[in-house]
Steps between C-alpha positions, in 0.01 A plus 500: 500500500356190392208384713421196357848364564511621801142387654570125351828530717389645799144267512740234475366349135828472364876473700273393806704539842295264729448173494258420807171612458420682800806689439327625182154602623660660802707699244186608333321559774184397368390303193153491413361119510200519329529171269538277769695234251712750324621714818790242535622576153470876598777397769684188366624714174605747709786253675854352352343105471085536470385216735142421600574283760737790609167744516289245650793417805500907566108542474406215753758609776387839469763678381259641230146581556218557274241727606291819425675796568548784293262650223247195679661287300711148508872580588787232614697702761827362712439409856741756599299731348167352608433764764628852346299428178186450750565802684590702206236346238229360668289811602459635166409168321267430772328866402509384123371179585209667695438735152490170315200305738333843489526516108409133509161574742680295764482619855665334793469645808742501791356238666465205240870581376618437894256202538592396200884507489496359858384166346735532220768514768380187689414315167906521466581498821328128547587356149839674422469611189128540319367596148179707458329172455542410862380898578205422365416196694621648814288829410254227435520379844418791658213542318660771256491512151596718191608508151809448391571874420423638858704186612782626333476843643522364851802286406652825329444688797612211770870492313541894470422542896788264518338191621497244236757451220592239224585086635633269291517519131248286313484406143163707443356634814619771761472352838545733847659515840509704774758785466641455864629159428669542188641854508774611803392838626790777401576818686294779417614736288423891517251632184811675339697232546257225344441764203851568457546109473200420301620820230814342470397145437265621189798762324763278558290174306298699257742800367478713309121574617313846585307603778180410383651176373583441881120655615302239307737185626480591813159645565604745764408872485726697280642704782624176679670414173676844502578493822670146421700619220610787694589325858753327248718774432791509317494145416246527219480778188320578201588413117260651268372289167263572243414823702387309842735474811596126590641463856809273518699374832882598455575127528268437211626185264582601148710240345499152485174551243548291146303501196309203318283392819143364528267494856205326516363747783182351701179712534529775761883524459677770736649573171223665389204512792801738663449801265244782368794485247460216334573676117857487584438116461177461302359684226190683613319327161620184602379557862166275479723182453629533805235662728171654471329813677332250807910398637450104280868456406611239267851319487713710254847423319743744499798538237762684691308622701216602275153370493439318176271201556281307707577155612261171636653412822219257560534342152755147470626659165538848656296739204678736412397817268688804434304864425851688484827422334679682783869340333495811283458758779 
């Protein structure tokens, strides 16, 4: 087995399949949006034709939505999948989101986060799409005021109970609308079902990958995640490498991969924010160029497939700087 070749193919970095965006975060499943610039690199170099304007066209109709979901984090999900990832992900990130205000000496009770995300509602509702600027002066308005951290914590909270999610795409700033209007409601799906689904989604983009690989991306309990590997039967099996036991789907891609490739990967990459096995890609003494200990990533390059470099997306001459000549691996 080769799982670099194979998790470049199957993450859709090289040979990609798709060529609309949406189809490619709906493949994934999720893909986490942290860098609010670079998250439409994260999806455009995952298609046949990269295209901005492509992105932008399926982000403002809605067919993908930004939003905190899972691990309390930014994720761009599909509007299909809108409301199994909510059911499935949003109680337990709401938990760790709780553990983080506690950790943070932040208390909101029950009351202020219902008063609270009731004007949030109407501040959408009456202008159609806000940013947390306008939250503030309609908070403002009623007399209510905060920082911006305990702000943030009631927007957090106001998009994982499924009531607001992202509006259009701006250049720099995340703006908000209300989930009704921009998301079609879909038929509920049973808990086995949705985990069934959701397992699926994650092996099928991000083989070969372990169990605990699959724990940390998607921030459910590990008994959910066994029960998800197991409710898929016979269509998924083990390879062993290096000693550790890699799950792959039995239509897994395994050709198509050729050698002599560069990626400029954005920060927060599925390709590695997907894994407690990131070795396979990145030397462990190389590890602080592309993440430390507090979850900061930093945009990587990859020589097929491994992590050699970092890059300056942000830059007009585009830095680059190599710590690894990974042409002689």
């Amino acid at each position: 087995m080769n799982p670099i070749a194979i998790r470049l193919l199957n993450q859709q970095l090289v040979v990609p399949q798709y060529s609309d965006p949406a189809e490619v975060v709906s493949y994934m499943g999720a893909m986490q949006a942290q860098e609010y610039r670079m998250m439409r690199w994260a999806v455009e170099m995952r298609t046949r034709r990269p295209s901005h304007k492509a992105f932008k066209k399926a982000f403002d109709s809605g067919r993908i939505i930004r939003l905190h979901l899972m691990r309390g984090t930014w994720q761009l999900v599909a509007a299909e999948d809108y409301w199994m990832m909510i059911g499935l992900c949003a109680p337990k990130a709401i938990a760790v989101t709780k553990g983080w205000m506690s950790s943070n000496k932040i208390s909101i009770p029950d009351e202020e986060l219902m008063r609270v995300c009731d004007i949030l509602a109407q501040t959408v509702a009456d202008l159609g799409s806000a940013t947390k600027e306008d939250f503030v002066q309609a908070l403002a308005e009623k007399d209510i005021r905060m920082d911006d951290h305990r702000l943030s914590y009631h927007i957090r909270m106001a998009e994982m109970s499924g009531t607001l999610c992202s509006g259009e795409l701006l250049p720099m700033k995340a703006t908000y609308v209300l989930t009704a209007n921009k998301v079609t409601p879909t038929a509920q799906m049973d808990k086995d079902e949705t985990l069934m689904r959701f397992t699926l989604k994650y092996f099928q983009s991000r083989q070969p990958a372990t169990l605990e690989d699959f724990v940390w991306w998607s921030g459910l309990n590990i008994s959910d995640c066994r029960k998800g590997i197991a409710l898929l039967g016979d269509t998924i099996h083990v390879e062993k490498w290096q000693g550790r036991e890699f799950y792959l789907t039995d239509d897994c891609r395994t050709r198509g991969f050729r050698k002599g490739k560069y990626l400029l990967i954005p920060p927060y990459d599925e390709y590695l924010i997907s894994y407690k096995s990131r070795d396979v890609v990145l030397s462990p003494e190389h590890r602080h160029h592309a993440h430390n200990n507090s979850g900061i990533f930093q945009p990587v390059i990859a020589y097929d497939g491994t992590i050699c470099g970092n890059w300056s997306p942000f830059r007009d001459d585009c830095q680059a700087t190599f710590f690894e000549d990974a042409r002689k691996k």
